[in-house]
N, C-alpha and C positions, 0 to 999 in steps of 0.2 A: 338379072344378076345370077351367076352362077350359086345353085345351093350346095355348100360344102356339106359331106357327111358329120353329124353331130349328134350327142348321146343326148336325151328326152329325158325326162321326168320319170317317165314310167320306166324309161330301162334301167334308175337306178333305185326303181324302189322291188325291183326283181331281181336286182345281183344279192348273193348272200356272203360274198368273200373277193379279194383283190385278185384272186384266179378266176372266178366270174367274170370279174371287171376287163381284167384283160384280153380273157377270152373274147368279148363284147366288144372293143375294140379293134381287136384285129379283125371282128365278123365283119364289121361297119365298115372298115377300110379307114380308120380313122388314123393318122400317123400320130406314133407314141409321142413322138418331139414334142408333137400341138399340147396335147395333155399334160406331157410333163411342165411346157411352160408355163398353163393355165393355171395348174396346181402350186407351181412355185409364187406365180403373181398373189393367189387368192390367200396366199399365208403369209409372203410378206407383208402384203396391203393390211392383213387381220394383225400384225405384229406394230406395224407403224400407226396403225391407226390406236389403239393401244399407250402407245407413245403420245399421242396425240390427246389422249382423254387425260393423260396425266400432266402433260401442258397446258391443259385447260384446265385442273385444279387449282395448277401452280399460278397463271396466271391470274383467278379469280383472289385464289389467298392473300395475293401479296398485288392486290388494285392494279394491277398493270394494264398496257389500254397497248392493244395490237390490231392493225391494219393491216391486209392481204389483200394487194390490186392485182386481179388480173385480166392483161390487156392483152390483145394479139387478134389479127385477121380473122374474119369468119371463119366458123367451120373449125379452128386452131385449137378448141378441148377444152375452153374454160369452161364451162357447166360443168363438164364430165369432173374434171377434176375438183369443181367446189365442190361436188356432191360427195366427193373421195374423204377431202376435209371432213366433211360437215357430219355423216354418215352416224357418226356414233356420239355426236358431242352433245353437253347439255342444253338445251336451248333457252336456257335461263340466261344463260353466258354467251353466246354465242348468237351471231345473227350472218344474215344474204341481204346484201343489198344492191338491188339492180333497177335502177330507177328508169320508169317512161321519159320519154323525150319532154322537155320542161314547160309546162303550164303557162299561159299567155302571164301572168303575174311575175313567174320566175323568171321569163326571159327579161324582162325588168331589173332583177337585180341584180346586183353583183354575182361574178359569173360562180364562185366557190360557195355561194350561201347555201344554196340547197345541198350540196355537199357534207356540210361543217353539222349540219345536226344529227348526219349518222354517223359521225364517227365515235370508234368506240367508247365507252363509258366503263371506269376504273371497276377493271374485272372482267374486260370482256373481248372478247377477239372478232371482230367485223372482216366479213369478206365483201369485195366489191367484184360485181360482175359488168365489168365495167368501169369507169370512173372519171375526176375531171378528166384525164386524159382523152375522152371524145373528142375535145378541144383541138388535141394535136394533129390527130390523123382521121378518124371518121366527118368532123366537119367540113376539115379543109377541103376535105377531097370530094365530097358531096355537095358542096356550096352550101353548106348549112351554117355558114358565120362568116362575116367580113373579113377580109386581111387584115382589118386596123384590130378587130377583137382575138383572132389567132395571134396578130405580134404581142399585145397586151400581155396574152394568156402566157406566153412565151417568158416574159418577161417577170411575170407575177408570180408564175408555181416554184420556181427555187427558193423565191422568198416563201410562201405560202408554208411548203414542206419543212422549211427551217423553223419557224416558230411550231410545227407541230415537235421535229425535233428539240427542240431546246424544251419544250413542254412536257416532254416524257413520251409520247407517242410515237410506239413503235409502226413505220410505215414500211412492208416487203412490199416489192414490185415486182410483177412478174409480167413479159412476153414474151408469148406461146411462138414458137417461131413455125409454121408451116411452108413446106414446097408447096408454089403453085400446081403442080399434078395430083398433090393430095389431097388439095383443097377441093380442087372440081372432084375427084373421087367421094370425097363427104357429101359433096353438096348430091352429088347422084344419089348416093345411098339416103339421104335426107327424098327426094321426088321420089325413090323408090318404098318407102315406108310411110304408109298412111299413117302410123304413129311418132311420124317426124317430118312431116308437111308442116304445121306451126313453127319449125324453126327455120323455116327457109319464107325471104324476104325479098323485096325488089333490091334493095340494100346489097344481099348476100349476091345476087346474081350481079350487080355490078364487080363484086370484089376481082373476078378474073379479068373483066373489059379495061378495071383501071389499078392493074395491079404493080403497074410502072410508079405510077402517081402516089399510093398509097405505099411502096418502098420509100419513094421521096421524104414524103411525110414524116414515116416511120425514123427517118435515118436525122432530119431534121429533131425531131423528139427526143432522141438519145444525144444527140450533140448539146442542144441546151437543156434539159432535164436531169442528168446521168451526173450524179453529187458525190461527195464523199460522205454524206449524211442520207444521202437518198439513196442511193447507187439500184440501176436497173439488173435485174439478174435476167436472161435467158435461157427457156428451156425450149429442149427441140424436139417437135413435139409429133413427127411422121408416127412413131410407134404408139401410141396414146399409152398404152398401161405401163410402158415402161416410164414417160414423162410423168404419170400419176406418180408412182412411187418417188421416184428422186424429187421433184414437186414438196413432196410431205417432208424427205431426209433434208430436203433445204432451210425449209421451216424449223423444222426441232436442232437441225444444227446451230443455228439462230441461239437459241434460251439452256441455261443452265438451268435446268426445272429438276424438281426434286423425284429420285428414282431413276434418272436418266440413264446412270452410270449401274441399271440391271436389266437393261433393252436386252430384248433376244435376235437382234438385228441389227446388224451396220447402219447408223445416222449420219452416216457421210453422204453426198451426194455425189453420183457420176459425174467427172470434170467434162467427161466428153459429151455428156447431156445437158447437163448445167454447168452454166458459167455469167463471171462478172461481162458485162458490157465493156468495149473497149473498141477502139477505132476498127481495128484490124480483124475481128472476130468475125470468125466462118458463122454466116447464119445461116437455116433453111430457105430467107425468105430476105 
């Protein structure tokens, strides 16, 4: 992979002023745009996230029970983006849940049971990396469940998510929508970093070979799943930092949390980045 020119550690512990900085920049050949946009990400990110700690009071104080699924194609930025979430929050309150493929006992039972014990607990906001949604699109398209348990599943999760709604539990949904060119672009830069070999799988290297099938899937999931209680939100996710951010402004747009109204940042979300699910809707993917 091509090494772009980039500023180190040590060259910013030897600038002593913003006219060093610059200087040092133009020496490197580093184009200002890049910096400038880095520096805009790394404050909004610090501003929402912020917003983010104060949703999480609000929701601890006043027992409220929040669920953050997020689902989309390999390679598509959930990690990046839970760790956006999760970064600065209390971990009292707060939890990651991304569970192994189900234990000879669990494939036994009911397909939701191992599900239903981590959802959140009044006060706390759970994210799912992952979730029943395997069901829709990773099994099907893998042979990992029968037709007769995909139609089931089909059939069961509107119901399933309606008693969580009527129950008070707040459930967002999120898929990460990627281009298939971007996705192989990830999966290279994953074989090119020995510090991101663990996240490439035989799994991930199918996702290009059956990327027809797992559109199928996908568009199948939103047709029966996509509620007026549940509703699937879409974010598109080529640029990753900028899906982080609007990602977060989707969530806090979400909750009347107390302080909201002295954010030092727009908590609206890009329409052209996010959006509701809907038949006709431009995906990446």
């Amino acid at each position: 992979m091509e090494n772009k020119p980039k500023l180190s550690v040590e060259d910013f512990e030897r600038v002593n002023s913003n006219e060093e900085l610059l200087a040092l920049i133009s020496e490197k050949n580093i184009p200002f745009r890049s910096v400038e946009k880095e520096l805009f990400y790394t404050e909004e990110l610090r501003l929402l996230q912020i917003e983010l700690v104060k949703l999480q009071q609000w929701i601890a104080k006043n027992n409220k029970r929040v669920a953050v699924i997020f689902e989309g194609r390999d390679a598509a930025g959930k990690g990046g983006n839970i760790r956006r979430f999760m970064e600065h929050l209390n971990p009292r309150s707060s939890r990651l849940v991304a569970l192994n493929k189900p234990t000879e006992v669990e494939r036994g039972q009911w397909y939701f049971q191992r599900y239903i014990k981590e959802l959140p607990n009044p006060g706390e906001i759970v994210f799912f990396d992952r979730s029943w949604y395997n069901r829709a699109v990773v099994e099907p398209v893998m042979g990992f469940c029968t037709d007769a348990q995909y139609r089931k599943f089909l059939v069961q999760v509107p119901e399933f998510e309606h008693m969580l709604y009527e129950d008070g539990v707040v459930v967002i949904k999120f898929w990460l929508s990627i281009t298939k060119s971007e996705q192989l672009k990830r999966f290279d830069a994953r074989m090119d970093n020995p510090l991101k070999h663990w996240k490439f799988s035989p799994v991930d290297k199918k996702g290009q070979e059956l990327w027809d099938k797992y559109t199928f899937y996908k568009e199948e999931m939103f047709t029966n799943t996509h509620t007026t209680y549940c509703p699937w939100t879409i974010i598109r996710t080529n640029k990753k930092k900028v899906a982080r951010l609007e990602a977060i402004r989707h969530v806090l747009s979400k909750f009347d949390y107390e302080g909201k109204e002295e954010a030092l940042t727009n908590l609206n979300p890009d329409p052209n980045v996010v959006m509701r699910y809907y038949r006709s809707v431009i995906q990446n993917d």
